[in-house]
MARBA-3410 file (N, C-alpha, C, O; in Angstrom, 1 decimal):
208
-97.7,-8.8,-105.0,-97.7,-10.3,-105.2,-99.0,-10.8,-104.7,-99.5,-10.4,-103.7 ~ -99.7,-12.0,-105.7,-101.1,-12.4,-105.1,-100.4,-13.3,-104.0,-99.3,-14.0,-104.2 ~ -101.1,-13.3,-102.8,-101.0,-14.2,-101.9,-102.0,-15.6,-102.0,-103.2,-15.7,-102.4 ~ -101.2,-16.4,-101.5,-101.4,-17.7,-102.1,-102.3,-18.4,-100.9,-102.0,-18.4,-99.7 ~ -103.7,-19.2,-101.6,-104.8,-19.5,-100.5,-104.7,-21.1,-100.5,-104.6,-21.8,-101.5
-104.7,-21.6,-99.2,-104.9,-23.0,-99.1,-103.6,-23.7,-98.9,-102.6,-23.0,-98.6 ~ -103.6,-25.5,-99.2,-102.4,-26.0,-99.0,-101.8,-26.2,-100.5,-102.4,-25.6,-101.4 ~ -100.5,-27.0,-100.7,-100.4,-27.5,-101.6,-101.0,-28.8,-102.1,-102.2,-29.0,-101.7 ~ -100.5,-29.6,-102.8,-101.1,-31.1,-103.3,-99.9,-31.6,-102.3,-100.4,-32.3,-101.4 ~ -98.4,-31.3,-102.2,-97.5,-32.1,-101.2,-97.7,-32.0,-100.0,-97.8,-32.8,-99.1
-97.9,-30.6,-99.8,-97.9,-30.0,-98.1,-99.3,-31.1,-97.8,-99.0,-31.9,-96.9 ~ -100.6,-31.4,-98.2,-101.6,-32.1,-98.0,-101.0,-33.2,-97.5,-100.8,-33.5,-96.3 ~ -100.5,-33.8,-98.8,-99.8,-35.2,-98.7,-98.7,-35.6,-97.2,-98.8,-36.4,-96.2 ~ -98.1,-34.8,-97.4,-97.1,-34.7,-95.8,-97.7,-34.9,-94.5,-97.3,-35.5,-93.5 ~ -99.0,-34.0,-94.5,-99.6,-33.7,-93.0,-100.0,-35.3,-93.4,-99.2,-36.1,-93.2
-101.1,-35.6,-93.9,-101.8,-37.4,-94.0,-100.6,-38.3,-93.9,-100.9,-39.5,-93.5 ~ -99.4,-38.3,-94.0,-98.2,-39.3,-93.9,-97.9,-38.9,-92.6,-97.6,-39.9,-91.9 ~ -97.7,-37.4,-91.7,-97.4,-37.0,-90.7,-98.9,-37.7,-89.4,-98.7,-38.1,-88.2 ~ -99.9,-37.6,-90.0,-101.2,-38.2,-89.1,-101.2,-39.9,-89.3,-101.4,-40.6,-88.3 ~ -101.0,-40.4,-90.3,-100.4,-42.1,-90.2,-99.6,-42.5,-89.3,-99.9,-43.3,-88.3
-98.4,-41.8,-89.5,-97.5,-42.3,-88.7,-97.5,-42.3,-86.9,-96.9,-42.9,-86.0 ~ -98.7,-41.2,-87.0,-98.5,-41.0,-85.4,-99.9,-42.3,-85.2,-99.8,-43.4,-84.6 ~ -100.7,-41.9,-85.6,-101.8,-43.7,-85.6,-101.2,-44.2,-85.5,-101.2,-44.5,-84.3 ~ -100.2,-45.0,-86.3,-99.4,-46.4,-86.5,-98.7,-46.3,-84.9,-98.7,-47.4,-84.3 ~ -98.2,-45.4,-84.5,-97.4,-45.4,-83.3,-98.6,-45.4,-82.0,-98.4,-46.2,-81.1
-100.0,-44.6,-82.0,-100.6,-44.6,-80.9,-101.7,-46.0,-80.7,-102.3,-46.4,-79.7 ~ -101.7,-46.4,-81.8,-103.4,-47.3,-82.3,-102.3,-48.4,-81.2,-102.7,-48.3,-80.1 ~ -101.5,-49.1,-81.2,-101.6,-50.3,-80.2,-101.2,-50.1,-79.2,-101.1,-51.0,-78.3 ~ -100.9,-49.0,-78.9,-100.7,-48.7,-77.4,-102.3,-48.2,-76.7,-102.5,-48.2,-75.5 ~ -103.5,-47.7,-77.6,-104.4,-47.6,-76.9,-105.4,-49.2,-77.4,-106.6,-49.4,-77.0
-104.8,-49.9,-78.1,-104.8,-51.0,-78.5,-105.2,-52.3,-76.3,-106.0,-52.9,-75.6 ~ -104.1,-51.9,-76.6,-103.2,-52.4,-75.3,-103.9,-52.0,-74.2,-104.3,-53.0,-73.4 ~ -104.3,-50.6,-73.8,-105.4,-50.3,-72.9,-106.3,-50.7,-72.5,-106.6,-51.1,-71.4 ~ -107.0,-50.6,-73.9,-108.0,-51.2,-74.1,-108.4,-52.8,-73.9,-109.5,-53.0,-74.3 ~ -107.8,-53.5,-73.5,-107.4,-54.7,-73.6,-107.2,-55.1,-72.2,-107.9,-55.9,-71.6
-106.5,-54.7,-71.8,-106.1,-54.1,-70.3,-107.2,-54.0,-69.6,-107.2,-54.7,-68.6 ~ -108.1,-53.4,-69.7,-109.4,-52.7,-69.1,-110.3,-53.0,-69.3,-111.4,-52.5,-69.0 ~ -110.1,-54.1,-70.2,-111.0,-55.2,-70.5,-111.1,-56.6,-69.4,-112.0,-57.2,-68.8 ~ -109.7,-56.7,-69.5,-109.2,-57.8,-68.5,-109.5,-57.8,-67.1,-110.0,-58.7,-66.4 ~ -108.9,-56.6,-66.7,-109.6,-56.2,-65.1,-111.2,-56.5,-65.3,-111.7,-57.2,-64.4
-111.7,-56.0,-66.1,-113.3,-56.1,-65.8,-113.8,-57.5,-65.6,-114.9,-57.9,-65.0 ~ -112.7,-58.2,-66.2,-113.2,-59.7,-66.9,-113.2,-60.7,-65.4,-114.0,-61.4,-64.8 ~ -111.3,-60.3,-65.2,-111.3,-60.6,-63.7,-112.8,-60.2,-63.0,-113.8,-60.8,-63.2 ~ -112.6,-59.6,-62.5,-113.3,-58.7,-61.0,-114.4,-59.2,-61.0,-114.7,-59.6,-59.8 ~ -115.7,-59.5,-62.3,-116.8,-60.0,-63.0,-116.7,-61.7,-62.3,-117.5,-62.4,-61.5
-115.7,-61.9,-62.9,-115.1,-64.0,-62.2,-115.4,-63.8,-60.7,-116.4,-64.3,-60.3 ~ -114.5,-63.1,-59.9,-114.4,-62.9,-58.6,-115.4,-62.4,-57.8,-115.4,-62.7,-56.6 ~ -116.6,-61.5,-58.5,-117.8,-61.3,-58.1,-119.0,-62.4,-58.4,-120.1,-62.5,-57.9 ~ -118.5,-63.1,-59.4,-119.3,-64.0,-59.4,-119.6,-65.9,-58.3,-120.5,-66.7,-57.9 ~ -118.0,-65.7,-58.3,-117.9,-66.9,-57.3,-118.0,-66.4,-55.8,-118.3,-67.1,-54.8
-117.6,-65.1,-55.7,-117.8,-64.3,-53.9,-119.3,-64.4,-54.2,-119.7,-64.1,-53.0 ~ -120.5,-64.6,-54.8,-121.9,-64.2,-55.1,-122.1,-65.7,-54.7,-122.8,-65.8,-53.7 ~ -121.5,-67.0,-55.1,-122.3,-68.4,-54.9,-121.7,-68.6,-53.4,-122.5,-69.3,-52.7 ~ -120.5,-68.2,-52.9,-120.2,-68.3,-51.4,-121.4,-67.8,-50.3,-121.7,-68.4,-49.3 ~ -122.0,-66.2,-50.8,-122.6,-65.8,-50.0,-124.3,-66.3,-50.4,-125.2,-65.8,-49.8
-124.5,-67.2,-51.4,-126.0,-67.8,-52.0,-125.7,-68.8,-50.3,-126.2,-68.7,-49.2 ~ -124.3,-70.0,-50.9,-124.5,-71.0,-49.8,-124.6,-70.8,-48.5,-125.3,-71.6,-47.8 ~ -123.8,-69.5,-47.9,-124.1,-69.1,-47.0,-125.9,-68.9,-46.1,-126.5,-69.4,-45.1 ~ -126.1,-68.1,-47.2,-127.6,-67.8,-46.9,-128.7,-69.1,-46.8,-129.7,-69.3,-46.1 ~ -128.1,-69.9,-47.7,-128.9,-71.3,-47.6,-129.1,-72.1,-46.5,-130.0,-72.8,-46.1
-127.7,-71.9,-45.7,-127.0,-72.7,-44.7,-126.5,-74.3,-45.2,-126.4,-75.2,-44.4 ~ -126.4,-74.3,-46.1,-125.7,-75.6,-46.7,-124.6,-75.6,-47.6,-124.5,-74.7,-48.4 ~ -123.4,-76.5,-47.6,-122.2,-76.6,-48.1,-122.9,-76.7,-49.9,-123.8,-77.2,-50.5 ~ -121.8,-75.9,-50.1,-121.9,-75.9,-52.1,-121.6,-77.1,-52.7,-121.7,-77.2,-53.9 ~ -121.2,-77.9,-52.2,-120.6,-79.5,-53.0,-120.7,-80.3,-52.5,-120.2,-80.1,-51.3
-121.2,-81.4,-52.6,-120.8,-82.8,-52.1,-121.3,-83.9,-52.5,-122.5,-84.3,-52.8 ~ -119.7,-84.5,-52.5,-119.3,-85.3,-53.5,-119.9,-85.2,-55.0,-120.9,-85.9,-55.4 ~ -119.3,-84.4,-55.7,-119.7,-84.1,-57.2,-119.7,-85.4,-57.6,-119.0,-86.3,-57.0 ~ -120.6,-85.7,-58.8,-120.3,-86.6,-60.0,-119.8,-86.3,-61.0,-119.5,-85.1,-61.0 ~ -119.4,-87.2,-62.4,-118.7,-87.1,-63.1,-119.8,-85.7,-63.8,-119.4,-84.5,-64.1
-120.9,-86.1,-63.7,-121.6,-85.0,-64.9,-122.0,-83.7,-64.7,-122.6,-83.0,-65.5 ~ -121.5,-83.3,-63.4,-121.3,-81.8,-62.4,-120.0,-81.3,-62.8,-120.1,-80.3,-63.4 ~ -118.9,-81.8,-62.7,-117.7,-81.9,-62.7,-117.2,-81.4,-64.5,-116.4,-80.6,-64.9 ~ -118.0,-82.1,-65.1,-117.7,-81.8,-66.7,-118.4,-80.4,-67.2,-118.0,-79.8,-68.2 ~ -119.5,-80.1,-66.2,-120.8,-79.4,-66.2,-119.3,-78.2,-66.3,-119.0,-77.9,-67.4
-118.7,-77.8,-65.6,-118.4,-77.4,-64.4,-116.7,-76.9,-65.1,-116.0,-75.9,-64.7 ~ -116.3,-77.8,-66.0,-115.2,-78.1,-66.3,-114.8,-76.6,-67.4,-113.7,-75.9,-67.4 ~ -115.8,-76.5,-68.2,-116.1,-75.4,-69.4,-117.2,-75.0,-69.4,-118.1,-75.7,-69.9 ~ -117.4,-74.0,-68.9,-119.0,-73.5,-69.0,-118.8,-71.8,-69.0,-117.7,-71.2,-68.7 ~ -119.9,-71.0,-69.4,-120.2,-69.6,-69.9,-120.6,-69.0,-68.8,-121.6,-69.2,-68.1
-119.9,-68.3,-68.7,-120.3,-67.3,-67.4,-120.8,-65.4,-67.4,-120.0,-64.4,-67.4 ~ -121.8,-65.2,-67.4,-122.2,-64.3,-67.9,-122.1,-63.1,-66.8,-123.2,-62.6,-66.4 ~ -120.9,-62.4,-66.3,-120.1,-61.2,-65.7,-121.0,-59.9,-66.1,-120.3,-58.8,-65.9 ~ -122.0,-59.7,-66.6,-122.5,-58.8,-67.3,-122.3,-58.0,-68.0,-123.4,-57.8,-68.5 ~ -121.2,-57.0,-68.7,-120.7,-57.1,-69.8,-120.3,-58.1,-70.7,-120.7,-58.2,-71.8
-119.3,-58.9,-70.1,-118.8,-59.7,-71.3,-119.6,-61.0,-70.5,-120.1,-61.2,-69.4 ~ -119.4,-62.0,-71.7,-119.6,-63.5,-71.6,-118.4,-64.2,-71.6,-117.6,-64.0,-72.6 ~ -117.9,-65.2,-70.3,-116.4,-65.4,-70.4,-116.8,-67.3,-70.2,-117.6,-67.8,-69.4 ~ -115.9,-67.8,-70.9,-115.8,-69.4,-70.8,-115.0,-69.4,-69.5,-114.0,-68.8,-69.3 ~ -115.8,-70.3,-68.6,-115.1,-70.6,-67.8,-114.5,-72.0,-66.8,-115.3,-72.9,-66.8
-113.1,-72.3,-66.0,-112.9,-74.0,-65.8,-113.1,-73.2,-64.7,-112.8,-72.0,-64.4 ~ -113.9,-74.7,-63.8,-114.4,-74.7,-62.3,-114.2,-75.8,-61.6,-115.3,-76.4,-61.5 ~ -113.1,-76.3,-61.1,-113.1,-77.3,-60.5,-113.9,-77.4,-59.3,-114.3,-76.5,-58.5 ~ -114.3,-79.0,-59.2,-114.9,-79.3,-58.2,-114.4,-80.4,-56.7,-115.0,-80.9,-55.8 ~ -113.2,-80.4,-57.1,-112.2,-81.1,-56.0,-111.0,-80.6,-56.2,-110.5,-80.5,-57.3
-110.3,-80.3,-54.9,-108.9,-79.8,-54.9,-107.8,-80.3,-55.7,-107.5,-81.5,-55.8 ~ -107.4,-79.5,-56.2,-105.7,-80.6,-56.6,-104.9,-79.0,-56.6,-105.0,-77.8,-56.9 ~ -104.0,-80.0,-56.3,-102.4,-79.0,-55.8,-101.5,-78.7,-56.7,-100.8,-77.7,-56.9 ~ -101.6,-79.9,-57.4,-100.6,-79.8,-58.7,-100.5,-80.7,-59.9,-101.0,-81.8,-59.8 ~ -99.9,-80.4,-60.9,-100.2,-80.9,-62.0,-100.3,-82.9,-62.0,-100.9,-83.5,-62.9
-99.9,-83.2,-61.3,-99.9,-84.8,-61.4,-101.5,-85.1,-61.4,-102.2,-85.7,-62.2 ~ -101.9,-84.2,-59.8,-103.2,-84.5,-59.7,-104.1,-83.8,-60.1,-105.3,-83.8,-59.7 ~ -103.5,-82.8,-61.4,-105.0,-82.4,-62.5,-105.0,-83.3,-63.4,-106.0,-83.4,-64.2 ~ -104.0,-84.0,-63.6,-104.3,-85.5,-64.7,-104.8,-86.5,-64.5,-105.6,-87.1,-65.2 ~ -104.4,-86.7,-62.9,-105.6,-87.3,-62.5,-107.3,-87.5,-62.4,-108.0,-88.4,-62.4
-107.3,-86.2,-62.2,-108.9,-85.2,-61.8,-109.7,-85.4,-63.2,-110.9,-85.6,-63.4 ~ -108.4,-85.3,-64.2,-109.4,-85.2,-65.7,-109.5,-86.5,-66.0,-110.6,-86.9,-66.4 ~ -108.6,-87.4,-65.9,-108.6,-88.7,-66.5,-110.2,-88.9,-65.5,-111.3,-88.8,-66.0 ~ -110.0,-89.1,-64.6,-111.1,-90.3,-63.6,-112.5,-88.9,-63.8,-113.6,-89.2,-63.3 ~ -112.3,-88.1,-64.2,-114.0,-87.1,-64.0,-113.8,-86.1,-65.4,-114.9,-85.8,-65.8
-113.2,-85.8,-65.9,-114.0,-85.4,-67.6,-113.4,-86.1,-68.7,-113.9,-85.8,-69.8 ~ -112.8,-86.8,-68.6,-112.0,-88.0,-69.8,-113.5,-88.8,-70.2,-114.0,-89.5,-69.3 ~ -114.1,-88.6,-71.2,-115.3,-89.8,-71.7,-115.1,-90.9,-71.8,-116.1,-91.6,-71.8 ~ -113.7,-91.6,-72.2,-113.4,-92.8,-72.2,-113.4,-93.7,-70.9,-113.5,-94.9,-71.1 ~ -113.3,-93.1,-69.7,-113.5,-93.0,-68.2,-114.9,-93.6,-67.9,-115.8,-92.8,-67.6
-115.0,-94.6,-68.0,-116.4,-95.0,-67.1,-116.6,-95.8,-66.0,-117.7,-96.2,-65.6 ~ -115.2,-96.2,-65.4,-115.2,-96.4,-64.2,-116.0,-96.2,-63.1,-116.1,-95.0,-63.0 ~ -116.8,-96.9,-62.2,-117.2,-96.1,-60.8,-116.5,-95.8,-60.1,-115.4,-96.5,-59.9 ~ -116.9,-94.3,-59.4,-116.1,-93.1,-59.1,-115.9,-94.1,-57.4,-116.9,-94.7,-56.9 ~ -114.9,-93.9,-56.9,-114.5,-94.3,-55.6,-114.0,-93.3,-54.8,-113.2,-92.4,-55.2
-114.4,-93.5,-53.3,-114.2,-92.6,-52.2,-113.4,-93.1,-51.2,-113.4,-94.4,-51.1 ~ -112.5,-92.5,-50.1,-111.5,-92.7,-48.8,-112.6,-92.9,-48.3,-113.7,-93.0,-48.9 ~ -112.3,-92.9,-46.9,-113.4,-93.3,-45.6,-113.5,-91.7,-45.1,-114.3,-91.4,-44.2 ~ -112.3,-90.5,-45.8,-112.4,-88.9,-45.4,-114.0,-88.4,-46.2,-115.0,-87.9,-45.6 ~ -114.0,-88.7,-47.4,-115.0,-88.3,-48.3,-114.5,-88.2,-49.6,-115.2,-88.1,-50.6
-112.8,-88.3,-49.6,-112.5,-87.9,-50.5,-112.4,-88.6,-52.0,-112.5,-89.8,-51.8 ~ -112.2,-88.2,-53.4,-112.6,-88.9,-54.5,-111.0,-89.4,-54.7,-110.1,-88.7,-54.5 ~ -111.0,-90.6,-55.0,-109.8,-91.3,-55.2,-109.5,-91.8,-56.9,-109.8,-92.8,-57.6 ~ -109.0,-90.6,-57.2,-108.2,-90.1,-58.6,-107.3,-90.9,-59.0,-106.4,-91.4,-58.2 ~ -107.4,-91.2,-60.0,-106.6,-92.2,-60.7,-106.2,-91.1,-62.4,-106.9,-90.5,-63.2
-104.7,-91.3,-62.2,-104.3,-90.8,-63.8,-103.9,-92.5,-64.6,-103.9,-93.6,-64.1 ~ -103.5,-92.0,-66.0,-104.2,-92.7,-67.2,-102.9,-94.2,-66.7,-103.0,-95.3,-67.2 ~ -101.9,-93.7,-65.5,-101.1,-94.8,-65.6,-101.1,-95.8,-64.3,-100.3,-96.6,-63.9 ~ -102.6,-95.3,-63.7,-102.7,-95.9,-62.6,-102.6,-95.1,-60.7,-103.1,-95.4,-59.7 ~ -101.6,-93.8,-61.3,-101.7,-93.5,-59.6,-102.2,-93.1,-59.4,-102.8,-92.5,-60.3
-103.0,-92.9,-58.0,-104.0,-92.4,-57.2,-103.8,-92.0,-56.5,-102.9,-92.3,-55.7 ~ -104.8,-90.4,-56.2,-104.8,-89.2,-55.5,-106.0,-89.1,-54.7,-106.9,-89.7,-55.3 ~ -106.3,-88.7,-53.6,-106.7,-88.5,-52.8,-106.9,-87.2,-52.6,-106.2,-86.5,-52.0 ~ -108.9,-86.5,-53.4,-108.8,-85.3,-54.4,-110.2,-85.1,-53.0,-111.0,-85.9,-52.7 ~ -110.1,-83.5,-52.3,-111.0,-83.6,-51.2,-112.0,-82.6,-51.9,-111.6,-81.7,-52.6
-113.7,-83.1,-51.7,-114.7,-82.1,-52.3,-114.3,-80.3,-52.2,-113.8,-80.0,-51.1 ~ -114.5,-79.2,-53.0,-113.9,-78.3,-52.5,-115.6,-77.5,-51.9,-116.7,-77.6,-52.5 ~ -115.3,-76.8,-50.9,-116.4,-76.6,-50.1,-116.2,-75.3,-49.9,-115.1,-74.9,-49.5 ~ -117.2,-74.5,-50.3,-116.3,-73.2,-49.9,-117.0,-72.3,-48.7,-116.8,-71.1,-48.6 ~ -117.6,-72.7,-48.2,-118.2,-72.6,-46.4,-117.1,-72.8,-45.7,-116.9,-72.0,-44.8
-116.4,-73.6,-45.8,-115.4,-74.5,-44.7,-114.0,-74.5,-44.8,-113.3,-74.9,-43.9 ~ -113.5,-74.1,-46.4,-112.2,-73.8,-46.9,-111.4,-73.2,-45.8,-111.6,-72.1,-45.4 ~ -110.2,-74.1,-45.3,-109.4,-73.7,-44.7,-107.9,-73.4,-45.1,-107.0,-72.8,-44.5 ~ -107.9,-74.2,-46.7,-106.3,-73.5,-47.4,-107.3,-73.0,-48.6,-108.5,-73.1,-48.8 ~ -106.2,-72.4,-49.2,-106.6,-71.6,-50.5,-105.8,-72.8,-51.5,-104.7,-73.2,-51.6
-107.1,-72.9,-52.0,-106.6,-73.8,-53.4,-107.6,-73.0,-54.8,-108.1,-71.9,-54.5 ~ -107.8,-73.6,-56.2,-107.9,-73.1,-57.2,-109.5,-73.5,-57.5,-110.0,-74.6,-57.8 ~ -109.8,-72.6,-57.4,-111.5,-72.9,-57.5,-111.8,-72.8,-59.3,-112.4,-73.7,-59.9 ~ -111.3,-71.3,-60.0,-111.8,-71.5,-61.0,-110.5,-70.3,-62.1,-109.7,-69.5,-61.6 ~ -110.6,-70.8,-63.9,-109.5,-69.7,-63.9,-110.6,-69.8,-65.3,-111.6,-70.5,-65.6
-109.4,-68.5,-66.0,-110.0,-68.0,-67.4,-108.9,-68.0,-68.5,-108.6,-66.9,-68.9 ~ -108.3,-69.1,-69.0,-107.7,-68.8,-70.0,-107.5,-67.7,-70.9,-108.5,-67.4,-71.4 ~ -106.4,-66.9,-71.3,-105.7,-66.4,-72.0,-105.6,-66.7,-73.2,-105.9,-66.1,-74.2 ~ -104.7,-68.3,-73.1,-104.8,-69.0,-74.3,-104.8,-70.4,-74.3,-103.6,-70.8,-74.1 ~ -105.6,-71.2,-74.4,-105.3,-72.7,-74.6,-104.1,-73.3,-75.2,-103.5,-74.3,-74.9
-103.8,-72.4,-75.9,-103.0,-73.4,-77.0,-101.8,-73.0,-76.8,-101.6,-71.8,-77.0 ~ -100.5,-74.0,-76.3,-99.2,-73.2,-75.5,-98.4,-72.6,-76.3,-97.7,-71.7,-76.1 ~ -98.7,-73.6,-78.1,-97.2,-73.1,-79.1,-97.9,-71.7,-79.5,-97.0,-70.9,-79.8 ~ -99.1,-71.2,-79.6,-99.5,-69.6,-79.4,-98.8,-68.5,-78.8,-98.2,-68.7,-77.7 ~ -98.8,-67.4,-79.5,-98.4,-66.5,-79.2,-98.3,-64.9,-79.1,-97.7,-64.1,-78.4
-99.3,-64.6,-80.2,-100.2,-63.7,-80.7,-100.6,-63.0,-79.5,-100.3,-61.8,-79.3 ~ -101.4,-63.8,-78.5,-101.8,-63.1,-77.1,-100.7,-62.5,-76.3,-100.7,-62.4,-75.1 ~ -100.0,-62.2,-76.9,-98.4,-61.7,-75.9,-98.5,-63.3,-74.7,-98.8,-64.5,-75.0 ~ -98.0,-62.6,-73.4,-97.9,-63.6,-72.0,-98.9,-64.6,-72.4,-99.9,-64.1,-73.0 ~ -98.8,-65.7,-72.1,-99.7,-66.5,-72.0,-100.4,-67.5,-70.2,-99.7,-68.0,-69.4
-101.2,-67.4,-70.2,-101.5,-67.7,-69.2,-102.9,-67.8,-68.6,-103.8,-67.8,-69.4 ~ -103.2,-67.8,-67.2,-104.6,-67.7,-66.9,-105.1,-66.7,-65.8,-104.4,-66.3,-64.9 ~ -106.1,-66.3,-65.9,-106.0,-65.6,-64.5,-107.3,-66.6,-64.0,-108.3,-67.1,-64.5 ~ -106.5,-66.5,-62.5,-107.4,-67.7,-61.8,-107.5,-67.0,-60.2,-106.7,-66.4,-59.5 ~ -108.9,-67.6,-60.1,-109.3,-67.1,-58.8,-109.4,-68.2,-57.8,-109.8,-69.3,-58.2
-109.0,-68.2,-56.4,-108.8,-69.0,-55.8,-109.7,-69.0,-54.5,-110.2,-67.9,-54.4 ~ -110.1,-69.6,-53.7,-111.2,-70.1,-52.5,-111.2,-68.7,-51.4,-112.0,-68.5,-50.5 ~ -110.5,-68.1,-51.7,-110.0,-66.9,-50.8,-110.6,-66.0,-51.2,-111.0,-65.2,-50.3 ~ -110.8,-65.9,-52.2,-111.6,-65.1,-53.4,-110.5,-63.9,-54.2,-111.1,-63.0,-54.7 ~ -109.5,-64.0,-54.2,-108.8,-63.4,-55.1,-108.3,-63.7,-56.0,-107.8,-64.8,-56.0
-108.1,-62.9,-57.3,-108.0,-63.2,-58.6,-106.4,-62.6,-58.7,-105.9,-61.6,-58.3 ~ -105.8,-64.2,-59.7,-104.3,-63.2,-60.0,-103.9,-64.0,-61.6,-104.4,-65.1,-62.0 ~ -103.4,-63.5,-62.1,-102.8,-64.1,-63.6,-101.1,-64.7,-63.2,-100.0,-64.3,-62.7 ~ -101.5,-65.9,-63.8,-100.7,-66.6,-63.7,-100.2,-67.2,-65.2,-100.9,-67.6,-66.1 ~ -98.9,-67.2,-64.9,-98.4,-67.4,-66.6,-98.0,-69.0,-66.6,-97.7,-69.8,-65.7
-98.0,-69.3,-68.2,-97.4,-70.8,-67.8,-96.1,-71.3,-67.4,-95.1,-70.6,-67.7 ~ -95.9,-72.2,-67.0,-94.5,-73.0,-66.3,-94.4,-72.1,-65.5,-93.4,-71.5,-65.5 ~ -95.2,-71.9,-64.8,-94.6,-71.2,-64.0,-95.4,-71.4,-62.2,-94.6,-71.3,-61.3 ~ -96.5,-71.6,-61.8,-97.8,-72.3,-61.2,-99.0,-73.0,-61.7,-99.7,-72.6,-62.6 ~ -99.2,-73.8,-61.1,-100.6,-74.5,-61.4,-101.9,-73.2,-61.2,-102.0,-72.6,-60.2
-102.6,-73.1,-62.2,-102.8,-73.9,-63.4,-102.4,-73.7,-64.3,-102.7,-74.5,-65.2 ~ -101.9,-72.8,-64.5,-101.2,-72.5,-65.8,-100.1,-72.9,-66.2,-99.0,-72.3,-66.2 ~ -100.5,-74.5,-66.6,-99.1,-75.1,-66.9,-99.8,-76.0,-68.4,-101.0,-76.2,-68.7 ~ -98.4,-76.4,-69.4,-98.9,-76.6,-70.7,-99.8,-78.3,-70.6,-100.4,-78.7,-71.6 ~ -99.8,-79.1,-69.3,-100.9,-79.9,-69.3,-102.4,-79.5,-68.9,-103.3,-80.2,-69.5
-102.7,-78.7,-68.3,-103.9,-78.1,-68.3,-104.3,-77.5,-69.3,-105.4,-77.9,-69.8 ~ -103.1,-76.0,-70.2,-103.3,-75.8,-71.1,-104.1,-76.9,-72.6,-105.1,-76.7,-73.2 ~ -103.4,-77.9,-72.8,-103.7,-79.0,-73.6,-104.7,-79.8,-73.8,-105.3,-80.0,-74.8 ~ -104.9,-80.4,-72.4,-106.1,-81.1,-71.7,-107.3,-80.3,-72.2,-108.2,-80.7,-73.0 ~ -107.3,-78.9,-71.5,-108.9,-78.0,-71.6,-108.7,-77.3,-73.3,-109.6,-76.5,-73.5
-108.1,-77.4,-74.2,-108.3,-77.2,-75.2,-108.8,-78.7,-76.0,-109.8,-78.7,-76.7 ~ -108.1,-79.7,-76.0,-108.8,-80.5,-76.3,-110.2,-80.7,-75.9,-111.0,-81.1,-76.8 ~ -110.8,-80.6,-74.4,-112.0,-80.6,-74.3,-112.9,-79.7,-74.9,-113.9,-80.1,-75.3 ~ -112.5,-78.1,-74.9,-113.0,-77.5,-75.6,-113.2,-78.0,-77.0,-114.3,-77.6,-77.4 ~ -112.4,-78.8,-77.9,-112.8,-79.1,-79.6,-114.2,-79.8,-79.0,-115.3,-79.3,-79.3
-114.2,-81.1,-78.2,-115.0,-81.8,-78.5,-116.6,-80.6,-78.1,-117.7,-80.6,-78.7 ~ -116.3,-79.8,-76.8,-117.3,-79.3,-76.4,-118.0,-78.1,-76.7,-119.1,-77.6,-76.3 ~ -117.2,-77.8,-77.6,-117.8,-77.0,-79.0,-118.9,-77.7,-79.9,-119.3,-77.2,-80.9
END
């Protein structure tokens, strides 16, 4: 009997439906990896970069802030941070707030443009925040020589847009005066709650 050389036309066909399938099954799990090991990088890059302006002010011997203006503050609000691989958009607050009342505040009275108020201070230093219905907060410069609680210095959105979903979790990872970076999802801590979310996507349309 001649013995028979090569594959068939089906046997071909089978192995390429047998090599699809297993892609289809491995492509988003190294998908996902990848993505993953992106993120860490992206963090750590944020965290070396604001531990980098603590140890600038240091060396200076002068505090990093005081009393921002509105046009530091907006500066400051959305801006590009260049981590050296990637390029990451980033929010940097320039006065404390604790929680969501007084990041409505913070935005109304210092990146809201309709906002032209003169900016008013306590007899502490601190900026006296007003949201869109009148209350006022009592928002202290954030200093990070002197920082004695850990509050929210700067984060990186995930996703602006809350009804989104594509990004799986949604959320921020945000680095705080302490210098550690953690992802935080929304409703769940400040800042990653759907008024921040909303707020900094709207500013992004305009600041695009």
């Amino acid at each position: 009997m001649r013995r028979r050389q090569g594959f068939s036309l089906i046997e071909l066909l089978i192995c390429i439906g047998i090599i699809g399938i297993l892609m289809a099954l491995y492509l988003p799990v190294l998908s996902k990896a990848r993505h993953k090991a992106v993120q860490v990088a992206e963090k750590e890059g944020l965290r070396q970069h604001h531990l980098g302006k603590v140890a600038d002010g240091a060396n200076a011997g002068t505090t990093l802030t005081c009393l921002p203006d509105r046009e530091e503050c907006v500066e400051a609000f959305r801006h590009e941070v260049d981590v050296g691989k990637h390029e990451m958009v980033v929010t940097e607050l320039r006065y404390a707030v604790q929680n969501e009342d007084e990041f409505r505040a913070y935005y109304h009275t210092l990146i809201n443009p309709d906002n032209t108020t003169p900016l008013e201070y306590d007899e502490f230093g601190s900026l006296l925040a007003r949201d869109p219905d009148g209350n006022t907060y009592a928002l202290r410069p954030i200093d990070l020589l002197t920082e004695t609680e850990t509050v929210v210095l700067a984060w990186t959105f995930i996703s602006s847009v809350p009804a989104e979903s594509s990004s799986g979790a949604l959320g921020a990872d945000v680095i705080y005066t302490d210098g550690h970076v953690g992802f935080v999802r929304y409703n769940d801590a400040f800042p990653a709650v759907p008024t921040v979310a909303i707020l900094s996507h709207e500013f992004m349309e305009t600041w695009q």
